[in-house]
C-alpha positions, 0 to 999 in steps of 0.5 A, a space after each residue: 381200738 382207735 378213735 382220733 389220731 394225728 399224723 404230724 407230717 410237712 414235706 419240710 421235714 425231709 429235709 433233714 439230710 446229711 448228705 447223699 452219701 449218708 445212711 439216713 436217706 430222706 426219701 425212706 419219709 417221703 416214700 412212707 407218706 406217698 405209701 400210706 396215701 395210696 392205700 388210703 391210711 391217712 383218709 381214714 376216719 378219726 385221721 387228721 394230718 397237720 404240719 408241726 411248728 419248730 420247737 422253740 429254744 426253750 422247749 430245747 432247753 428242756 434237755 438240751 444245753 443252750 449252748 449247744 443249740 447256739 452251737 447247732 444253729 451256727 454250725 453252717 457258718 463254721 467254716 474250719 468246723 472246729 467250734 462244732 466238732 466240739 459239740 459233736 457236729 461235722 462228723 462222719 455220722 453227723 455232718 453239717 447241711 444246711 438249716 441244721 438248727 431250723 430242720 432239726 427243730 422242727 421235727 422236734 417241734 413234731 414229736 412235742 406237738 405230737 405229746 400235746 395232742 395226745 396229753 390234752 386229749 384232742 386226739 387219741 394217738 399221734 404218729 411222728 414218723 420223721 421223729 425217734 432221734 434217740 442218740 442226741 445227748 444234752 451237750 452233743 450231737 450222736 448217731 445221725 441225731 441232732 436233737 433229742 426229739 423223744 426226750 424233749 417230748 417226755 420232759 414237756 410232758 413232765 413240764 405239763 403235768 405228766 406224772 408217769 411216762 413210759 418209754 419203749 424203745 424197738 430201734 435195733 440201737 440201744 435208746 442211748 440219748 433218752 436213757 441218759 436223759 430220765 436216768 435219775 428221774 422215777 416219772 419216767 420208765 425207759 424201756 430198749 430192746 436192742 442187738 447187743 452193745 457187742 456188735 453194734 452202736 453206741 456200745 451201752 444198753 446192758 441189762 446192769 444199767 437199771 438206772 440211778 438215785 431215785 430212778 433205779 428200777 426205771 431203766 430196762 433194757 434187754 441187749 440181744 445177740 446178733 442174728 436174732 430173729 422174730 420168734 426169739 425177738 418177740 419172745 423177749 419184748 412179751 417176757 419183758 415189755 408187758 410186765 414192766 408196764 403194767 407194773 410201772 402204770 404210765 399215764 402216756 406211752 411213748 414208743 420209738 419204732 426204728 425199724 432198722 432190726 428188719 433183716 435187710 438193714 444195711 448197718 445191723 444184725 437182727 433178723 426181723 420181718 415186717 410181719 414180725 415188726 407189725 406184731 410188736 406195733 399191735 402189742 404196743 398199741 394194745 397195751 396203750 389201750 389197756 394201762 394208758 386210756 390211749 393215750 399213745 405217740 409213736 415215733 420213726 426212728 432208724 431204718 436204712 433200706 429206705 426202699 424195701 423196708 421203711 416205708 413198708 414199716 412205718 405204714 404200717 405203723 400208721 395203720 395201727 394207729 389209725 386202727 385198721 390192717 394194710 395187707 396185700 400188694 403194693 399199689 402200682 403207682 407206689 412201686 413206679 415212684 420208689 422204683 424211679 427215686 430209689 434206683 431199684 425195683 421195689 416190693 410188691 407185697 406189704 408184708 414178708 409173709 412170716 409167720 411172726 410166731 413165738 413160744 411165751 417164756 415160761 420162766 427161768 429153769 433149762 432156757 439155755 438160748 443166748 437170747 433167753 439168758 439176756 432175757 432172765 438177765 433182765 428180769 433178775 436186774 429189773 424185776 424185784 425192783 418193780 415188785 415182779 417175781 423174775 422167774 413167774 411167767 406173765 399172766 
C-alpha cells in the first residue's frame, strides 16, 4: 500500500536523555534504527531517510507558552532550579540535561517536518520514531516530555491549511498533553486507547471526557483495565477506532505508536505482544489508506524495555510504513550489539508468536467483560454526537 515514506532520523536526537537512571533510555532509538537497517526496512524502495531541522520558537508557540520555552532553554543554567520546577522542569520524571531546549526542538522539528512531508505530498507516510511526547502541556513540562511534539505537528497542519485531522492515540498513558491542546477545536479528532487512569499515569483519559465548546464529540477516549491483553485490546481499538474515522473524515491521520501496552513494560499493566502491536500498526496504516489518500505520520512514543520491546515494536512500525513484513529471526549482528549496550541477551525472534486474534463487538446486549463495559461506555458517550448508533456493530 505504500508508495514513498520519509524516515526522519539524526544520531542527535538520542540525545534526549534524562539521565542514566531514568525510564526513557536513548538506546531503545539507536537500537530500532540499528534493527530496521540490518533487515534492510530503511533501503526499501520509495524510503528516504533525512535529518530533521529544530523546530523554531514560533513553531513552538503554536502550542506552547513563550515563556515556558525560554524557561526550557535556560533551565541548564538554573543552578537552585527554582525558576524551572515551576514550569514543571527539574523532577523526578523530567530532569534537566544538558541542551534541554536544542534536543527537545529538534525531535519536535522531526515530527513537524514529518507533517510537511506528508501534507505537501512529497511523500506518502512519514515516520518519527524519536517523537509521540504526548504528556507536555502548554505551560509545563509532564510525563518524560519537554515539548509537545504531536500537538505542534497537528497545529502547524492547521496553520497550513488542514481542515480535519485526526489523532490516535495506542501509548499505554492516556494522550493527556494532545487531548489538552485540541479540547475545543472541532478540526481535530483526538482518539486514546489507554490502561485506565486507575492504575496508571496521568490519572485522565475517562470515556466522560468527549471534549468542549464547538469540539464536543472530537474527544474519544476508551480506559482499559489492567492486564488486558490483545484480544480484549484489539477488540476495543475495532469497536471503536474504525467507526470514529470514518465518521469523522480526516484529511491526514496522525498516530502515536508508545509501545509500552507490551507485556514486559517495566512502568504499566497491559499485556500486549508485538504480534498483537503490529495488527494495530496494519489497522492504522490501512485505514490511512482508505479515509486519508495515505496520507499517514507516525510517532514513537513511550516504551521501557529498550532491549526486548522497543526496537522490535517500532520496526516494525517502519516495515508497515515502508510497505512490506519483518518476520523470522533477529539478525546475529543485532543481538551481539543490544546484548553488548543493553547488558542482557536479546530476543531472537522479531515477533512473540501470539496469535493477536479477537472476537469482532457484536453490539452492547450481555457483554459483562470490564474491558466490554469500557468499551460501550465509550460508544454511549461518542457515538450519537458523530451520528453513530452505539450499539449497531460496525460494518
Amino acid at each position: 500500500m505504500s508508495d514513498s515514506t520519509l524516515v526522519v532520523w539524526d544520531d542527535g536526537l538520542s540525545s534526549y536523555d534524562f539521565g542514566r537512571d531514568h525510564p526513557m533510555q536513548p538506546i531503545r532509538l539507536d537500537l530500532t534504527m540499528a534493527l530496521a537497517r540490518q533487515l534492510g526496512v530503511l533501503d526499501t524502495a520509495g524510503v528516504e531517510v533525512r535529518a530533521p531541522q529544530p523546530a523554531a520558537d514560533d513553531v513552538l508557540a503554536l502550542v506552547h507558552d513563550p515563556l515556558y520555552v525560554a524557561s526550557v532553554r535556560r533551565a541548564p543554567d538554573d543552578l537552585l532550579g527554582r525558576l524551572s520546577l515551576r514550569w514543571g522542569l527539574g523532577t523526578a520524571d523530567n530532569p534537566v540535561f544538558p541542551h534541554m531546549h536544542e534536543v527537545s526542538a529538534l525531535v519536535t522539528g522531526a515530527s513537524v517536518d514529518a507533517a510537511r512531508a506528508v501534507w505537501e505530498g512529497t511523500h506518502q507516510h512519514a515516520v518519527n520514531i524519536s517523537g509521540g511526547l504526548h504528556h507536555a502541556m502548554r505551560d509545563r513540562a509532564s510525563g518524560f516530555c519537554v515539548y509537545d511534539d504531536p500537538a505542534v505537528a497537528i497545529a502547524w497542519l492547521l496553520a497550513s491549511g488542514a481542515q480535519r485531522v485526526a489523532y490516535v492515540d495506542v501509548d499505554v498513558h492516556h494522550g493527556d498533553g494532545v487531548q489538552a491542546a485540541f479540547y475545543d477545536d472541532p478540526r481535530v479528532l483526538t482518539v486514546s486507547l489507554h490502561e485506565s487512569g486507575r492504575t496508571l499515569f496521568p490519572g485522565t483519559g475517562w470515556a466522560s471526557e468527549s471534549g468542549t465548546g464547538d469540539g464536543v464529540g472530537t474527544c474519544v477516549n476508551v480506559p482499559l483495565p489492567a492486564g488486558t491483553g490483545d484480544a480484549f485490546w484489539l477488540r476495543a481499538f475495532d469497536a471503536v477506532v474504525p467507526s470514529v474515522l470514518r465518521a469523522f473524515g480526516p484529511q491526514v491521520l496522525v498516530t502515536q505508536h508508545g509501545c509500552d501496552t507490551h507485556a514486559l513494560d517495566p512502568l504499566a499493566n497491559l499485556r500486549l505482544s508485538i504480534d498483537g502491536q503490529r495488527v494495530a500498526c496494519g489497522a492504522l496504516h490501512r485505514l490511512a489508506h482508505e479515509l486519508c489518500g495515505g496520507r499517514w505520520l507516525a510517532l514513537g512514543g513511550g516504551g521501557y524495555e529498550p532491549v526486548q520491546v522497543v526496537p522490535r515494536a517500532w520496526t516494525h512500525l517502519l516495515a508497515e510504513a515502508a510497505g512490506i513484513r519483518v518476520d523470522g529471526a533477529t539478525p546475529d549482528d543485532w543481538r551481539a550489539e543490544a546484548a553488548e549496550r543493553g547488558h542482557e541477551p536479546a530476543p531472537t525472534s522479531l515477533t512473540d508468536g501470539a496469535p493477536a486474534l479477537w472476537t469482532p463487538w457484536e453490539g452492547g446486549h450481555g457483554n459483562d467483560d470490564p474491558v466490554d463495559r469500557s468499551v460501550l461506555a465509550t460508544r454511549q458517550e461518542i457515538f450519537p454526537l458523530l451520528g453513530l448508533d452505539p450499539l449497531v456493530a460496525a460494518g
